[in-house]
Residue frames as qw, qx, qy, qz and C-alpha x, y, z in Angstrom:
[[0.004, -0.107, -0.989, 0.104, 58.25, -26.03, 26.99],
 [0.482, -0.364, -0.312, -0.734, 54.73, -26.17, 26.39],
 [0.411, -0.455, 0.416, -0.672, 52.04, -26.72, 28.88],
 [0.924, 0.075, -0.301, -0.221, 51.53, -30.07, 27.99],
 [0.715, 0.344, -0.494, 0.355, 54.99, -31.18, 28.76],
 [0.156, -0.543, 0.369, -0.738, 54.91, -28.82, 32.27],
 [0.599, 0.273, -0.576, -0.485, 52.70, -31.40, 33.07],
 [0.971, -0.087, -0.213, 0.068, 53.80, -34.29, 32.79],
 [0.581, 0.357, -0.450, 0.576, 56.94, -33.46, 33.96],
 [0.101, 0.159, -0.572, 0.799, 56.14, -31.11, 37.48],
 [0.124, -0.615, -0.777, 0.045, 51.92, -31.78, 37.74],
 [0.205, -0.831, -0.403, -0.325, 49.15, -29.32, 38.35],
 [0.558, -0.665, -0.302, 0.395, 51.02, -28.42, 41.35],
 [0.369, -0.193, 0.196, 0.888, 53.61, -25.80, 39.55],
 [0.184, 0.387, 0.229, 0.874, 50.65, -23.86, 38.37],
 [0.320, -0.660, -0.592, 0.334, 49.39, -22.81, 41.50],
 [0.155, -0.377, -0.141, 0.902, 50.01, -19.41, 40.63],
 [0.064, -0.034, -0.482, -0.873, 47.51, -19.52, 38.13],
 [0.178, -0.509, -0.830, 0.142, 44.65, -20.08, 40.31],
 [0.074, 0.564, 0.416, -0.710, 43.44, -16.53, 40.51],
 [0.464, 0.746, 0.226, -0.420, 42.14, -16.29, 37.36],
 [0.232, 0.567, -0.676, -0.408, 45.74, -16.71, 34.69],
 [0.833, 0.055, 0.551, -0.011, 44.64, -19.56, 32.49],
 [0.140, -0.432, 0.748, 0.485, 47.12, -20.54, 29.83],
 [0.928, 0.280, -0.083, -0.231, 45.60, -22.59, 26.51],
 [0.919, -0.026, 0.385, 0.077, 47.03, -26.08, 25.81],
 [0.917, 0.315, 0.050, 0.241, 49.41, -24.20, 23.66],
 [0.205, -0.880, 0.410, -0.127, 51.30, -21.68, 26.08],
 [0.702, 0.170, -0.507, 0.471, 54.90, -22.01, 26.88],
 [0.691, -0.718, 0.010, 0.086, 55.70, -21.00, 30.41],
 [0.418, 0.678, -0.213, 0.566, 58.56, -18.84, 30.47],
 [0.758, -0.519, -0.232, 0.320, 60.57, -18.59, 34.15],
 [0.390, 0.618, -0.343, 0.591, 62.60, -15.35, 35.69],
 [0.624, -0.760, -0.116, 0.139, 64.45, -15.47, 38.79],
 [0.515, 0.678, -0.321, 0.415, 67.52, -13.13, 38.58],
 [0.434, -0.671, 0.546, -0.252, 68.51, -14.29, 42.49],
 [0.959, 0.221, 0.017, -0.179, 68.71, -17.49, 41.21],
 [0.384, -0.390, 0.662, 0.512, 72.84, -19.07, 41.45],
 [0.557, 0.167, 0.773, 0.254, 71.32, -21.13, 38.49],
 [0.390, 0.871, 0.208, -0.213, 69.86, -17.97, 36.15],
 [0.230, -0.351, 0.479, 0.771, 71.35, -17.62, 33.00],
 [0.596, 0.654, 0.070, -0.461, 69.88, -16.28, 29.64],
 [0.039, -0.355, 0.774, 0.522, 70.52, -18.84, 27.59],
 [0.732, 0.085, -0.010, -0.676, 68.81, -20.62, 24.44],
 [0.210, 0.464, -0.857, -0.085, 69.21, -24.40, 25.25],
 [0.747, -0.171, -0.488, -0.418, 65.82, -25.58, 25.84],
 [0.582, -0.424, -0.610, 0.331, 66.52, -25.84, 29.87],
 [0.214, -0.178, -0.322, 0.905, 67.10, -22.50, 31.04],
 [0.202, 0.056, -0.035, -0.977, 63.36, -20.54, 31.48],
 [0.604, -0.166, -0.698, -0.348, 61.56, -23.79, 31.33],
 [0.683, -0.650, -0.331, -0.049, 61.39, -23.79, 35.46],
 [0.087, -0.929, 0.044, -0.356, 62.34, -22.32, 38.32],
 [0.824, -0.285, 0.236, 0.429, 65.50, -24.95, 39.24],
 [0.442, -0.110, 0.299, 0.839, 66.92, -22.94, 35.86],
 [0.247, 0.901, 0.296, -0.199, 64.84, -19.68, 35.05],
 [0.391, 0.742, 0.048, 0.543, 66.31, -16.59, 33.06],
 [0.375, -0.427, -0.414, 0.711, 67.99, -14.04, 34.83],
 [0.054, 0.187, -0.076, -0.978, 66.66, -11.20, 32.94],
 [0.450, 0.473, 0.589, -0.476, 63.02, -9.99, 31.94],
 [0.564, 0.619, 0.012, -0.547, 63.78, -9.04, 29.14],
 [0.033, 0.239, -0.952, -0.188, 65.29, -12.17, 27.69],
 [0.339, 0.386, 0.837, -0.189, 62.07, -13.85, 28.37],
 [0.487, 0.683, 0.200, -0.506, 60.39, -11.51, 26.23],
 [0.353, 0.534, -0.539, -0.547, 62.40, -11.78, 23.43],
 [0.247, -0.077, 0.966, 0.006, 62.10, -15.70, 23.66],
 [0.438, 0.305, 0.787, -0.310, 59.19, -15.37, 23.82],
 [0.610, 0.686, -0.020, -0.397, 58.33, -13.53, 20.56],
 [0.037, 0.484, -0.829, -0.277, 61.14, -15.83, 19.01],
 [0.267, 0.107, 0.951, -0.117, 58.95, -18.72, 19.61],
 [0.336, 0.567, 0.726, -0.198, 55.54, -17.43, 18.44],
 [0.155, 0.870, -0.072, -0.462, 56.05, -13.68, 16.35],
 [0.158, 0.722, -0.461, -0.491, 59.37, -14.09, 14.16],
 [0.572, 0.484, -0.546, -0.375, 58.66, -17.17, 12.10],
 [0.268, -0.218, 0.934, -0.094, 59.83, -20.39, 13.92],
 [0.188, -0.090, -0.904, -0.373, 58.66, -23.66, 13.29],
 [0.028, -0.279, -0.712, 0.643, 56.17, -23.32, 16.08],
 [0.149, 0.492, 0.255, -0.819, 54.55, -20.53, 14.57],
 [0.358, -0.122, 0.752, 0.541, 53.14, -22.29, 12.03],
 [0.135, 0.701, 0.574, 0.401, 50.34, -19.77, 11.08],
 [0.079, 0.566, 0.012, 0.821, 49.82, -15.87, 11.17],
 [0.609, -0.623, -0.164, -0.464, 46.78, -16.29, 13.89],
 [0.793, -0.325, -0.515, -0.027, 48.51, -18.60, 16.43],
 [0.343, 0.046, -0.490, 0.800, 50.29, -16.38, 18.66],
 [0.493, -0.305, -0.126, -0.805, 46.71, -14.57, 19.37],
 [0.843, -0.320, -0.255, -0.350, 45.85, -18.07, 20.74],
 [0.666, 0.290, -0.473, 0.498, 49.12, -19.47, 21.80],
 [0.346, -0.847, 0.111, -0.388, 49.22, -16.61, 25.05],
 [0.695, -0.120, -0.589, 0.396, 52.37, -17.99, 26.41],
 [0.624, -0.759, -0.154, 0.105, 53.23, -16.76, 30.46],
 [0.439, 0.371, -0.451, 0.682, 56.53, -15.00, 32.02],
 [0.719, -0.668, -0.187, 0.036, 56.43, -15.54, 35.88],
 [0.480, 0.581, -0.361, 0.549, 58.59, -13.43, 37.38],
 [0.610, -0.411, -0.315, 0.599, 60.28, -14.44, 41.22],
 [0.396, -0.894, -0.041, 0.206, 60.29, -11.54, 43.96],
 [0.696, 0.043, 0.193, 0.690, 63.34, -9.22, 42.99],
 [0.102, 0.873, -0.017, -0.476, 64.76, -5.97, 41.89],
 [0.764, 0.267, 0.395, 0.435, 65.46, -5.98, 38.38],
 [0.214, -0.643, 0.109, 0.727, 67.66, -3.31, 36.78],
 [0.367, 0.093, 0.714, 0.589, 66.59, -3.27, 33.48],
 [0.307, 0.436, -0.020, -0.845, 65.16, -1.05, 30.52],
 [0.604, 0.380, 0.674, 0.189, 63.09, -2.88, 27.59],
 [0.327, 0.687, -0.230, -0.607, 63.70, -0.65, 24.22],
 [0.764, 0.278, 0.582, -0.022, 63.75, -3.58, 22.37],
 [0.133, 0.620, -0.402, -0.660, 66.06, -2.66, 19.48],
 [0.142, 0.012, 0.970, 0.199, 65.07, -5.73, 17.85],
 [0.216, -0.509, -0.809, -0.199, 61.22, -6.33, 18.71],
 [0.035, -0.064, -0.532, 0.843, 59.57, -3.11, 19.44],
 [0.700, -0.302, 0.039, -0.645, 56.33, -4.16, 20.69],
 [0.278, -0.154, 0.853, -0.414, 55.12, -6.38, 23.51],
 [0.618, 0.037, -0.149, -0.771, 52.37, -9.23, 22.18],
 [0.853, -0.015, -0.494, -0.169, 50.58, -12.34, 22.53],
 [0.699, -0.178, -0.679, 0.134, 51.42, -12.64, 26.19],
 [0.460, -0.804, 0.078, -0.369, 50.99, -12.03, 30.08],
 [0.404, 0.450, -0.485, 0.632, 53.81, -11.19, 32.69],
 [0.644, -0.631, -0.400, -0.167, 53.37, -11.74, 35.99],
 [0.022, 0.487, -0.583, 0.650, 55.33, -10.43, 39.21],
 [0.825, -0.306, -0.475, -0.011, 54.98, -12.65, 41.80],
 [0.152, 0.167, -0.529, 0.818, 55.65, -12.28, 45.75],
 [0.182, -0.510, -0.750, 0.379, 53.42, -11.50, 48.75],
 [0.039, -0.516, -0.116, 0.848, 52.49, -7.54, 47.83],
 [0.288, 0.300, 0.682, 0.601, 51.11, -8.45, 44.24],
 [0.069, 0.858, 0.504, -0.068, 48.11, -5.96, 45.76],
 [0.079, -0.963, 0.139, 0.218, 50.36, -2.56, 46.13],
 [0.866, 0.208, -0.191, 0.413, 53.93, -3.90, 44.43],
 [0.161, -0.935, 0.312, 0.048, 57.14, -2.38, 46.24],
 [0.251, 0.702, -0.664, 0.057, 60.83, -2.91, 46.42],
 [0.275, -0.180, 0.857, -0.396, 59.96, -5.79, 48.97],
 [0.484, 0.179, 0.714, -0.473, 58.34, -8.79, 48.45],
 [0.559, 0.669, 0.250, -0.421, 57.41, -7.97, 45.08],
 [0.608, 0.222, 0.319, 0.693, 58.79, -7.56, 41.40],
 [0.008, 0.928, 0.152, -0.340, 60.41, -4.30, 41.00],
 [0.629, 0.420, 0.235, 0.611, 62.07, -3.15, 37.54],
 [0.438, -0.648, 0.037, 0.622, 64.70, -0.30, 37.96],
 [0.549, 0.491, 0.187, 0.650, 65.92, 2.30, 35.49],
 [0.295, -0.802, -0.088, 0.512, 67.63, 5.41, 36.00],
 [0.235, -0.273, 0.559, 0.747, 69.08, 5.78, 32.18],
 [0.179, -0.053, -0.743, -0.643, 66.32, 5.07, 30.17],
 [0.703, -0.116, -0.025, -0.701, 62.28, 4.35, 29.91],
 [0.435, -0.335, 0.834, -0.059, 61.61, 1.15, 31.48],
 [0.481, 0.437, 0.704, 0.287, 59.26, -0.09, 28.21],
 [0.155, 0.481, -0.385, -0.772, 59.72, 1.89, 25.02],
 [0.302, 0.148, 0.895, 0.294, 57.41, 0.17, 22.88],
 [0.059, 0.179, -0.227, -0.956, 55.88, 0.83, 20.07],
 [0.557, -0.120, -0.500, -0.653, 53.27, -1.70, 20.18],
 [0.215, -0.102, 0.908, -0.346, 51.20, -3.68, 22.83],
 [0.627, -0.050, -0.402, -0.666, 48.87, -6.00, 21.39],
 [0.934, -0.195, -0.284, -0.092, 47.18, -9.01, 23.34],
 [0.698, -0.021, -0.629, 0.341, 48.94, -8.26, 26.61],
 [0.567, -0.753, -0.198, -0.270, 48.52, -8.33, 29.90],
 [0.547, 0.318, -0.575, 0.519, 51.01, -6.98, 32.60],
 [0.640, -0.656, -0.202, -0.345, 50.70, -7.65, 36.24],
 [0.903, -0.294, -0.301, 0.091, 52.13, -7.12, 39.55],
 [0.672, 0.332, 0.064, 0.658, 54.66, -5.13, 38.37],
 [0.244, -0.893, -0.227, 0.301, 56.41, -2.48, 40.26],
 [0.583, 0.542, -0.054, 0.603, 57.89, 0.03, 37.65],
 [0.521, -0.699, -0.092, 0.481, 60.55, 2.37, 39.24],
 [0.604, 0.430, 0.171, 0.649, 61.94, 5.22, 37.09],
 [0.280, -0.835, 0.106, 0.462, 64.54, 8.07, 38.21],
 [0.505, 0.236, 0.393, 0.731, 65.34, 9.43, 34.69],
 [0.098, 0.571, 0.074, -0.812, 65.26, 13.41, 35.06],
 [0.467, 0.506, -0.009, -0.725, 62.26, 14.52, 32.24],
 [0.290, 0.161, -0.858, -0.392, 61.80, 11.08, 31.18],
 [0.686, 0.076, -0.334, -0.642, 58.92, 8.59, 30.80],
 [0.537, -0.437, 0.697, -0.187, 58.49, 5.84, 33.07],
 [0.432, 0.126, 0.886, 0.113, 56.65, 3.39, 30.45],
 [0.323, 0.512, -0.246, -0.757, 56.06, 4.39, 27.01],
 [0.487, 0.234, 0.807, -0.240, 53.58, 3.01, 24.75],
 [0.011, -0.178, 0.574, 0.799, 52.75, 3.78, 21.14],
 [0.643, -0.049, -0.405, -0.648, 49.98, 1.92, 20.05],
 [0.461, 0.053, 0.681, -0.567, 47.48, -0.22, 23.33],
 [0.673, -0.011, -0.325, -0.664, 45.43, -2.38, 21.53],
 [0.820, -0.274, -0.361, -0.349, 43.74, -5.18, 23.61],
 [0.561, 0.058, -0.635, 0.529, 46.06, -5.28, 26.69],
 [0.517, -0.674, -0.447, -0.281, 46.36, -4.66, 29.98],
 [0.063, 0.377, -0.638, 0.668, 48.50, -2.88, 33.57],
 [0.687, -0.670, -0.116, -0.254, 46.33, -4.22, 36.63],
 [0.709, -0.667, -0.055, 0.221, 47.77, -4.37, 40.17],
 [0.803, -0.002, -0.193, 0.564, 51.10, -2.59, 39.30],
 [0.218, -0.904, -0.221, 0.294, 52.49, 0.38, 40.67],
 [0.575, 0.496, -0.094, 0.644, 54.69, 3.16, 38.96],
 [0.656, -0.655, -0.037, 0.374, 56.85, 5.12, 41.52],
 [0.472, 0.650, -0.214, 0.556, 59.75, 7.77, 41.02],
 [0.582, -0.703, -0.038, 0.407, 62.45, 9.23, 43.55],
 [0.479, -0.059, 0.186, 0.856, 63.35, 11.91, 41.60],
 [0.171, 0.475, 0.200, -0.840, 61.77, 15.65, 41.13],
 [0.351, 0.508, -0.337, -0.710, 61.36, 15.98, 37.42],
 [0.204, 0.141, 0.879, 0.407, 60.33, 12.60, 36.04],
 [0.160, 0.076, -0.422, -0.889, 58.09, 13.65, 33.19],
 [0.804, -0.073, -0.080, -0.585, 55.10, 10.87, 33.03],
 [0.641, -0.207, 0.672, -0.306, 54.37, 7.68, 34.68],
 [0.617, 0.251, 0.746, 0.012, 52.60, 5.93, 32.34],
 [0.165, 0.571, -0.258, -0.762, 52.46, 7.49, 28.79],
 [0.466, 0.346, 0.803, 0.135, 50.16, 5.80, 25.82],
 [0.125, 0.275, -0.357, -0.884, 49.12, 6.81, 22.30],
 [0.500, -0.165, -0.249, -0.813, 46.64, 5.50, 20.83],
 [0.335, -0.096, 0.711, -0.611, 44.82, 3.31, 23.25],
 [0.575, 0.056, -0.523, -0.627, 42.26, 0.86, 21.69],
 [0.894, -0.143, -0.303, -0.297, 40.21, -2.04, 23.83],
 [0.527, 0.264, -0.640, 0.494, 42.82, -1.82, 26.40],
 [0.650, -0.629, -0.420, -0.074, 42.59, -1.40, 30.54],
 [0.123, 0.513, -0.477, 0.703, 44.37, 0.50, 33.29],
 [0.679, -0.616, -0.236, -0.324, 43.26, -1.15, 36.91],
 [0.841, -0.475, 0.063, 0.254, 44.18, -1.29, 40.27],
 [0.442, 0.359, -0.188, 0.800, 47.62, 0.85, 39.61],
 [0.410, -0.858, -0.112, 0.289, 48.59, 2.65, 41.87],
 [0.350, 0.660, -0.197, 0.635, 51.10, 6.38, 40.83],
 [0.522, -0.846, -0.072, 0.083, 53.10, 7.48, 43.71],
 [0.512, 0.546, -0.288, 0.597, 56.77, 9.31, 44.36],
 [0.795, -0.240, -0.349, 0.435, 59.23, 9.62, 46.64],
 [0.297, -0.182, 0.188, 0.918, 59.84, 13.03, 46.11],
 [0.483, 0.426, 0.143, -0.752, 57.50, 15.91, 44.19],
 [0.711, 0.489, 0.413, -0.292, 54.72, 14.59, 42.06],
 [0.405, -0.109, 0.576, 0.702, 55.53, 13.92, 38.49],
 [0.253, 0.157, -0.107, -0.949, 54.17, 15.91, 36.02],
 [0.653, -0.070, -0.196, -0.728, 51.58, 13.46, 34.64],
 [0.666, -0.098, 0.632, -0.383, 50.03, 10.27, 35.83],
 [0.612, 0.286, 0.737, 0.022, 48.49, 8.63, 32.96],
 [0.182, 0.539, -0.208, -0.796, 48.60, 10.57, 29.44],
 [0.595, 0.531, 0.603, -0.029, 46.21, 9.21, 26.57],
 [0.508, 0.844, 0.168, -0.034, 47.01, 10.64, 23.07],
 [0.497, -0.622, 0.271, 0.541, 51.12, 11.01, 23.25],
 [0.294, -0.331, 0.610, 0.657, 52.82, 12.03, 20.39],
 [0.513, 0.222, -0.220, -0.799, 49.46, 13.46, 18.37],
 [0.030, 0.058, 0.996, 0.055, 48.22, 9.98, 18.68],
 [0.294, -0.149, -0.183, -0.926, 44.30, 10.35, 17.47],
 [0.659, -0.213, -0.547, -0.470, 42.39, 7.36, 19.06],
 [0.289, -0.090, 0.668, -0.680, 40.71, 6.67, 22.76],
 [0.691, 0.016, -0.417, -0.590, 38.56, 3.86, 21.86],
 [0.852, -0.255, -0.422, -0.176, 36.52, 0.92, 23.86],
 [0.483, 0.429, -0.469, 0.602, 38.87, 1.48, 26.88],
 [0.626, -0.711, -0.320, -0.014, 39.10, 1.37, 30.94],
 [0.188, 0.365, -0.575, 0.708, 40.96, 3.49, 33.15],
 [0.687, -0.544, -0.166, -0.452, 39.07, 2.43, 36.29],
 [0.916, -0.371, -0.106, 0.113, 39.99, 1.52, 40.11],
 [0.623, 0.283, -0.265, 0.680, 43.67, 3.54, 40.23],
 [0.498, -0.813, -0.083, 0.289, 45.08, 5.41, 43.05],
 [0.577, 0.363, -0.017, 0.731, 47.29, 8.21, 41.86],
 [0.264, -0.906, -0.332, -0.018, 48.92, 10.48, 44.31],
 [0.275, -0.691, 0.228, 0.628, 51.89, 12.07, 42.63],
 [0.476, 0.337, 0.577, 0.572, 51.08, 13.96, 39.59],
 [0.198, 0.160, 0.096, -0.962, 50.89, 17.65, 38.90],
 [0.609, 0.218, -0.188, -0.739, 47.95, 16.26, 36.39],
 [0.800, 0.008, 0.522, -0.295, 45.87, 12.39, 37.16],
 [0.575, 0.171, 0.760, 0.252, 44.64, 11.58, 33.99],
 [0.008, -0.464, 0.458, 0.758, 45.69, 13.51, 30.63],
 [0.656, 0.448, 0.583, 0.172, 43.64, 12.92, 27.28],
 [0.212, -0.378, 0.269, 0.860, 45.27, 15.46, 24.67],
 [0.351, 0.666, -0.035, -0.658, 43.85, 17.49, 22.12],
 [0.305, 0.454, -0.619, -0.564, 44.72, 15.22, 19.24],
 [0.257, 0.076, 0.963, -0.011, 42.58, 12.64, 20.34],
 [0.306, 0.122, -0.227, -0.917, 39.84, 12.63, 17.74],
 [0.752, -0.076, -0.488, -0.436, 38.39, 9.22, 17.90],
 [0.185, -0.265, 0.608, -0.725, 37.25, 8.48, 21.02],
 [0.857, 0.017, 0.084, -0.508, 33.86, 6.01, 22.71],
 [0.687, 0.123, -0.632, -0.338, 32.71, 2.75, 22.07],
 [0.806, -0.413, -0.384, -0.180, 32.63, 2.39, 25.51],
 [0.398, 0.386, -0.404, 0.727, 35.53, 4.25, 27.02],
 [0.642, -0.606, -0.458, -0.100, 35.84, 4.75, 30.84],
 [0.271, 0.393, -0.412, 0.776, 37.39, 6.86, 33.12],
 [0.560, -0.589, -0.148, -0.563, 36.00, 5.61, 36.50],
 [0.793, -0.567, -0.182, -0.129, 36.39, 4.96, 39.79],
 [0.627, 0.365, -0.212, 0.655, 39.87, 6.50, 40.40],
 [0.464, -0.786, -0.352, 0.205, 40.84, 7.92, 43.38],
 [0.514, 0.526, -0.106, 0.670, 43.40, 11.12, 42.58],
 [0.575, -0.671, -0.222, 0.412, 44.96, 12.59, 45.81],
 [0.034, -0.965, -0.065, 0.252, 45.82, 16.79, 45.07],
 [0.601, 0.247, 0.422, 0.633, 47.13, 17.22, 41.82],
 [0.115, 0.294, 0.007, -0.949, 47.02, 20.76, 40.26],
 [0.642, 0.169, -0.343, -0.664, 44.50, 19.11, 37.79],
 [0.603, -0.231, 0.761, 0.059, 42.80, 15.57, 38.74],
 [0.650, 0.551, 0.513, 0.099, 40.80, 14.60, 34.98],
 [0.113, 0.644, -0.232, -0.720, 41.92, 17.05, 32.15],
 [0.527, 0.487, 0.687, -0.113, 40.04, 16.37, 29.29],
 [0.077, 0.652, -0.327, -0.679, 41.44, 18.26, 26.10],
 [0.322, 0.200, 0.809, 0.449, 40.38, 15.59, 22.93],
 [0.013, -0.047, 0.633, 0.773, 38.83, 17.19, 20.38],
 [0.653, -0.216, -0.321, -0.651, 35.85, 15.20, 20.46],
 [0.470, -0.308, 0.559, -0.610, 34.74, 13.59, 23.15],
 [0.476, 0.098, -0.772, -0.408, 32.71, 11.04, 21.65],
 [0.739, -0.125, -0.620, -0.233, 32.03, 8.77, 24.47],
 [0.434, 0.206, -0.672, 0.564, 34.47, 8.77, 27.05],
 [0.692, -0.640, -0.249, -0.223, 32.03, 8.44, 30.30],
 [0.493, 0.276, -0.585, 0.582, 33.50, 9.50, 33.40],
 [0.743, -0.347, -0.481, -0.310, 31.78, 7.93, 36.32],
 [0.712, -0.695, 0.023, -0.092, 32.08, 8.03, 40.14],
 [0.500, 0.493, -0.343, 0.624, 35.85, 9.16, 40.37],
 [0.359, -0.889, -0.147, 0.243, 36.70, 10.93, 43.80],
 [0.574, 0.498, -0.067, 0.647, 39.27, 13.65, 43.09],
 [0.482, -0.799, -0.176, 0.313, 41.23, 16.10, 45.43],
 [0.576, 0.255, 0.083, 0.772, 43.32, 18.98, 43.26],
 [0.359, -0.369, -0.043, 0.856, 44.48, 22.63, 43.67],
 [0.038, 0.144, -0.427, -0.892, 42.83, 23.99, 40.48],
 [0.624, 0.121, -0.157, -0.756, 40.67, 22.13, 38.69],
 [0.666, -0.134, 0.729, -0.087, 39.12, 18.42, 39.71],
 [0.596, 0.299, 0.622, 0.410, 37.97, 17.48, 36.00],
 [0.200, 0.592, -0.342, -0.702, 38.65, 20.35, 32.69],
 [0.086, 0.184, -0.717, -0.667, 37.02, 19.77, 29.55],
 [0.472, 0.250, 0.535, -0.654, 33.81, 19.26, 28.16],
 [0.584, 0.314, -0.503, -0.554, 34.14, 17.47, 25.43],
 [0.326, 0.049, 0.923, -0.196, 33.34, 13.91, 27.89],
 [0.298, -0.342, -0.817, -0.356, 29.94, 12.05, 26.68],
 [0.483, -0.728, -0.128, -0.470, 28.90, 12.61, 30.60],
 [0.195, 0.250, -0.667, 0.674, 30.38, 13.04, 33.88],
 [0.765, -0.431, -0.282, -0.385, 27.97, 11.68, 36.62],
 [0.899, -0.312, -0.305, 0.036, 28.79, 10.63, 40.15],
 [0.519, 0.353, -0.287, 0.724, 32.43, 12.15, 40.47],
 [0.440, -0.840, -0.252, 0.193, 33.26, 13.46, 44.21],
 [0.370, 0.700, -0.003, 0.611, 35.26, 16.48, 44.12],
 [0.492, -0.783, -0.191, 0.330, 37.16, 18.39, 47.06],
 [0.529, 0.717, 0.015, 0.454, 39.25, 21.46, 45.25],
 [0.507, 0.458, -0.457, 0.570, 42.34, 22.49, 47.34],
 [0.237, 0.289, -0.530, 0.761, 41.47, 21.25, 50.55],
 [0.024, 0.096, 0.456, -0.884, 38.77, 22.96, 51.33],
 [0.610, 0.016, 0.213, -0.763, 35.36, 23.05, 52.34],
 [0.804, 0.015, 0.549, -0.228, 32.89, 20.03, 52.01],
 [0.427, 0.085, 0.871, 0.227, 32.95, 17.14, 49.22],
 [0.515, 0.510, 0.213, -0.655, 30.59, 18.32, 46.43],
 [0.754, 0.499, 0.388, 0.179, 29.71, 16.76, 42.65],
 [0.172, -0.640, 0.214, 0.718, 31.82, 17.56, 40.03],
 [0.546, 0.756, 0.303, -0.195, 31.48, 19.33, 37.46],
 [0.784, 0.321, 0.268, 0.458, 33.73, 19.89, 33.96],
 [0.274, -0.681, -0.209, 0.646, 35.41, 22.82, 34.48]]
C-alpha cells in the first residue's frame, strides 16, 4: 500500500513513528512485521504487511516484497531511477526474530529503511526491542547495500568463527542505534564490510556475553580496495580483540572519511590502520582503552584529538599512530 492510501485509510496518526526524523516520499509503501502477531502470515495478497491488524511474520519476507515491488520489474517500477526515490519503510514490532537473510534470490539490501521499534531503540536488547537471532548462519550475507538505512536493530550472532553481518559492497547506507552482541567465544567479526562508499556507522554499540570477538568493525573484507566519503563516528565497542579494522587492500580511501568519536573499551588493538594509502581517512577525538596498541598505522590523513589509556595504566594521554 502506498502512503497515499495509508492515509486515507488509518490518518497521520499511524505514522507517529516517523516523527523523529523517518520521512517517507509520496511514493513509499509501508511494509509491517510483527512475528507475535496471532494474525502474521507471509503472504502475497495485498492485506498481509499493509498494517499492523495483519503484518508479516518474518523480516525477511518484507524485504523480499519489498524489492519485488520496486527492484525486479513490476508494474510499479516503471523506470530504472524510481526505487532511489520510491524509499519504501519495514517497521518492525518489539520481538525476537530467529532469522538469517542470505537472500538466495536478492543478494543485496536497497532502496529502503528498516526500523526496530520498542522502548530501547537507544541501546537495542532482547527486551523491549527488535532482536534478530542466528546461531547457523550470518544474520545479513549481502552482497550489496545501496540506499539503505538500518535502525534499531539488535543483531545477535552465536555462530563459532562466523560473521555477524556481512556486507560486500556499502554504498550510501546506513547502521545507527543498533547493537551487535555474541554469547559465544569465537565469533569471528561483528560487523564485516568491503568496500564502503558514502555510507555511516553511528550510535552502535559491539558488546558480548562471553570473550570479545575478534573484530568489531572490519573495512576492506575480502581484498575489497575502497574506504571512500564515509563515517564511523559515535560507537561504543567493548568486545573485540581489535575496534576498528581497515585492511591492507584498501587503496582508495578520503573524500571525507571519518573515524571519530568512538569510544573502544580494552581491546588488544583499539584503531588498526593497515590500507595502503591512507588518503584521507581523518581520525578525530576517539577515546580508546587497549592492551597493545590504541591506534597502528600511519597511513591516516591525521589523527588529532584521540584520548588514549594503554592497558590500564597510568594517566589519559593523546594518541599517537603507533
Amino acid at each position: 500500500m502506498r502512503l497515499r492510501d495509508q492515509i486515507r485509510t488509518y490518518g497521520w496518526e499511524a505514522f507517529r513513528c516517523f516523527a523523529a526524523g523517518v520521512q517517507p516520499s509520496f511514493l513509499s509503501h509501508v511494509f509491517y512485521v510483527d512475528r507475535n502477531n496471532p494474525d502474521a502470515l507471509d503472504a502475497d495478497d495485498s492485506i498481509h504487511g499493509t498494517c499492523w491488524e495483519s503484518p508479516f511474520a518474518t523480516i525477511e519476507y518484507a524485504i523480499l516484497r519489498h524489492h519485488d515491488t520496486v527492484v525486479s520489474g513490476s508494474a510499479e517500477a516503471t523506470n530504472a531511477n524510481e526505487w532511489w526515490g520510491q524509499n519504501n519503510y519495514i517497521l518492525i514490532a518489539p520481538g525476537i526474530y530467529e532469522e538469517d537473510f542470505v537472500f538466495a534470490t536478492h543478494r543485496y539490501i536497497s532502496g529502503c529503511t528498516i526500523i526496530g521499534l520498542g522502548s530501547c531503540i537507544d541501546y537495542p536488547t532482547t527486551e523491549a526491542s527488535v532482536s534478530i537471532k542466528s546461531s547457523t548462519a550470518s544474520i545479513i550475507d549481502a552482497a550489496s547495500m545501496v540506499a539503505c538505512t538500518i535502525k534499531n536493530i539488535h543483531f545477535e550472532c552465536n555462530l563459532a568463527s562466523g560473521t555477524s553481518v556481512s556486507i560486500a559492497t556499502m554504498n550510501n547506507s546506513a547502521f545507527i542505534n543498533c547493537r551487535f552482541h555474541t554469547n559465544i567465544a569465537n565469533l569471528s567479526k561483528h560487523l564485516s564490510i568491503g568496500d564502503m562508499t558514502r555510507s555511516t556507522i553511528r550510535g552502535c554499540v559491539f558488546s558480548s556475553g562471553t570473550t570479545h570477538a575478534a573484530t568489531a568493525i572490519e573495512i576492506g573484507a575480502s581484498s575489497k580496495t575502497v574506504f571512500f566519503g564515509s563515517k564511523i563516528e559515535n560507537n561504543i565497542i567493548d568486545a573485540a580483540t581489535t575496534g576498528i579494522l581497515v585492511n591492507s587492500s584498501i587503496a582508495l580511501s578520503g573524500g571525507g572519511t571519518w573515524i571519530r568519536g568512538n569510544e573502544i573499551a580494552y581491546p588488544a588493538k583499539g584503531i588498526d590502520i593497515n590500507a595502503s594509502s591512507g588518503g584521507l581517512i581523518r581520525i578525530v577525538n576517539n577515546t580508546i582503552m587497549a592492551s597493545s596498541d590504541c591506534i597502528e598505522g600511519s597511513n591516516a590523513a591525521y589523527t588529532t584529538g584521540n584520548w588514549a589509556n594503554q592497558a590500564g595504566t597510568g594517566d589519559w594521554e593523546i594518541a599517537e599512530p603507533a
